[in-house]
C-alpha positions in Angstrom: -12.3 -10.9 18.8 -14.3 -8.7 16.6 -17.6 -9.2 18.6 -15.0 -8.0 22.0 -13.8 -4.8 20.4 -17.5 -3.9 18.9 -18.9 -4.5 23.2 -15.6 -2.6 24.2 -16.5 0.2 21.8 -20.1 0.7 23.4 -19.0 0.4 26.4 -16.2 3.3 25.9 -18.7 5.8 24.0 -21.4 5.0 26.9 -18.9 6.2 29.4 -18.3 8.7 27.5 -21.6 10.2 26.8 -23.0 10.1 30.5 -19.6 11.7 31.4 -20.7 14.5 28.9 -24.0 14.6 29.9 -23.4 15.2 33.7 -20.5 17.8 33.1 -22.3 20.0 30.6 -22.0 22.8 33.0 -18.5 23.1 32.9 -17.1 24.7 29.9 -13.2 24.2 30.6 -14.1 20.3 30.8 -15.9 20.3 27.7 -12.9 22.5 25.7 -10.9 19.5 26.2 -13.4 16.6 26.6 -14.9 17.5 23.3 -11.2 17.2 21.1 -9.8 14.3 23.4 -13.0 12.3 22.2 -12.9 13.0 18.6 -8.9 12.1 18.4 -9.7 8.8 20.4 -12.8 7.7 18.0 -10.6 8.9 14.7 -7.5 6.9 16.0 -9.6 3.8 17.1 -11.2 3.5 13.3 -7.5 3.9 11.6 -6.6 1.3 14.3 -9.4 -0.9 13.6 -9.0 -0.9 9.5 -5.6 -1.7 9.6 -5.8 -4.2 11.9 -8.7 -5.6 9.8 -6.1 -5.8 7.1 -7.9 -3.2 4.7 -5.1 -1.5 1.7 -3.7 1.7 2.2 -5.1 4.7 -0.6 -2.4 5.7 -2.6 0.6 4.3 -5.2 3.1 2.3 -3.5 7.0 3.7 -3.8 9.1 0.7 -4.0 8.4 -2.9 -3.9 8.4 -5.9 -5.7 5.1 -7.3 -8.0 3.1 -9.9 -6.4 -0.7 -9.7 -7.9 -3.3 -7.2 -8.8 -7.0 -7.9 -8.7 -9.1 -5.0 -11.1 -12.7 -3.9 -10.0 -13.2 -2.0 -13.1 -15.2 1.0 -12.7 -14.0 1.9 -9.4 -10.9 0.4 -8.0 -7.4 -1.7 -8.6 -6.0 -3.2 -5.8 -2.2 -3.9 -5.9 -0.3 -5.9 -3.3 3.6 -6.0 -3.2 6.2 -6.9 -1.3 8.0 -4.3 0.3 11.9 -4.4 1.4 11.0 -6.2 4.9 9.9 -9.0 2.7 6.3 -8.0 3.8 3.4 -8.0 1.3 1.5 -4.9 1.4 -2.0 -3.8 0.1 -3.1 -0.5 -1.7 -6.2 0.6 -3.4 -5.2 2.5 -6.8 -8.5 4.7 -8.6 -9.1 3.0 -11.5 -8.1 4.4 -14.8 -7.7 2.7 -18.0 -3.9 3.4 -18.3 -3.2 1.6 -15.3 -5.2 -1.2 -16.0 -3.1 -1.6 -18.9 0.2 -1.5 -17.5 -0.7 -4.0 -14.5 -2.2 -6.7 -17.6 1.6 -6.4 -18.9 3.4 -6.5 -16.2 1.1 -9.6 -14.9 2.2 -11.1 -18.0 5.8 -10.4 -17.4 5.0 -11.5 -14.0 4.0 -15.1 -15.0 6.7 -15.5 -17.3 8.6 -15.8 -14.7 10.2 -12.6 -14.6 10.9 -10.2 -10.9 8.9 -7.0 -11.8 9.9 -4.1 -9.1 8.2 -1.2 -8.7 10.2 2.3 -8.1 10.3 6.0 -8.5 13.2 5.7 -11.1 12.7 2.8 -13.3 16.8 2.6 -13.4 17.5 2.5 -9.6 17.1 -0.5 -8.8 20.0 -1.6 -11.2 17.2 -2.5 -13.9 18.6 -2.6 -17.7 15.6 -0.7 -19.1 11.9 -0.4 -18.8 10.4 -2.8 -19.8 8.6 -2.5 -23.1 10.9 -0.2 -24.4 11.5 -0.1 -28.0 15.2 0.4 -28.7 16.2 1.6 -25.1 13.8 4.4 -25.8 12.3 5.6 -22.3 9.3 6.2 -21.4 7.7 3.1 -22.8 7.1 1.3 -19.7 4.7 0.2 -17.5 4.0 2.8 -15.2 1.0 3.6 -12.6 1.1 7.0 -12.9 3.5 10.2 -12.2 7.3 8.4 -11.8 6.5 5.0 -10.3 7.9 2.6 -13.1 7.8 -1.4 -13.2 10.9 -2.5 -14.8 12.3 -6.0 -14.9 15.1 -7.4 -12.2 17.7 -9.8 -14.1 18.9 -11.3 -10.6 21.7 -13.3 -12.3 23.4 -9.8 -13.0 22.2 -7.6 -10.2 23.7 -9.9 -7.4 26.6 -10.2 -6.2 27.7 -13.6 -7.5 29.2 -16.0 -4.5 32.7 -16.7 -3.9 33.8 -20.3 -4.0 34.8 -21.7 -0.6 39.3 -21.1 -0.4 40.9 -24.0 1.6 
């Protein structure tokens, strides 16, 4: 598959080139040529590393903990599941702080607990951030700015089932 999109990429920018070489006379072709190419290489690279599965740059919004793997000096990579129930990837710059709040909320994580991720920590109908002393806030685990990790106590957030009437 790989090996088919590399030959189809050749190919393409072969075309492409000879088509530029023998119309390098015309200006108004090459005004448009020149733009139409660059938007068609940028588009086929953000094509190609997302369908190569690569994470997204940036902090996620909202979305529930699944793992974190840390490549210390340079990199964390976070994956969680989003509302669609799909897991998504996103490569965090590595600082010190946020390698400290992902270790807790792993920890939390393989207790057994749901840790969500959101802009406001008390949105998602969490009690309080986790690692809070006292209800004091501020004390959680964040990953920088307003995106908090808080704990999701199912049992009380759900709406509980009615029993069957006859």
């Amino acid at each position: 598959m790989i090996g088919l999109l590399i030959f189809g990429l050749v190919v393409f920018s072969t075309i492409c080139l000879w088509i530029l070489i023998e119309e390098r006379k015309s200006w108004k072709f090459l005004v448009w040529f020149i733009p139409v190419f660059l938007v068609l290489v940028t588009s086929t690279y953000v094509t190609y590393t997302s369908v190569l599965g690569f994470p997204k740059f940036g902090t996620p919004e909202k979305g529930m903990y699944l793992r974190h793997y840390i490549d210390e000096p340079n990199w964390i990579y976070l994956w969680v599941l989003s509302k669609k129930n799909v897991p998504m990837s996103y490569q965090l710059v590595y600082t010190k702080k946020k390698h400290d709040s992902l270790e807790g909320v792993k920890g939390k994580a393989e207790e057994g607990k749901f840790m969500v991720l959101s802009e406001d920590a008390f949105e998602g109908g969490g009690n309080e951030l986790v690692g809070d002393e006292g209800g004091e806030r501020g004390g959680g685990y964040t990953i920088g700015g307003d995106v908090s990790f808080y704990e999701w106590d199912f049992t009380e957030n759900m709406p509980q089932k009615e029993p069957p009437t006859e």
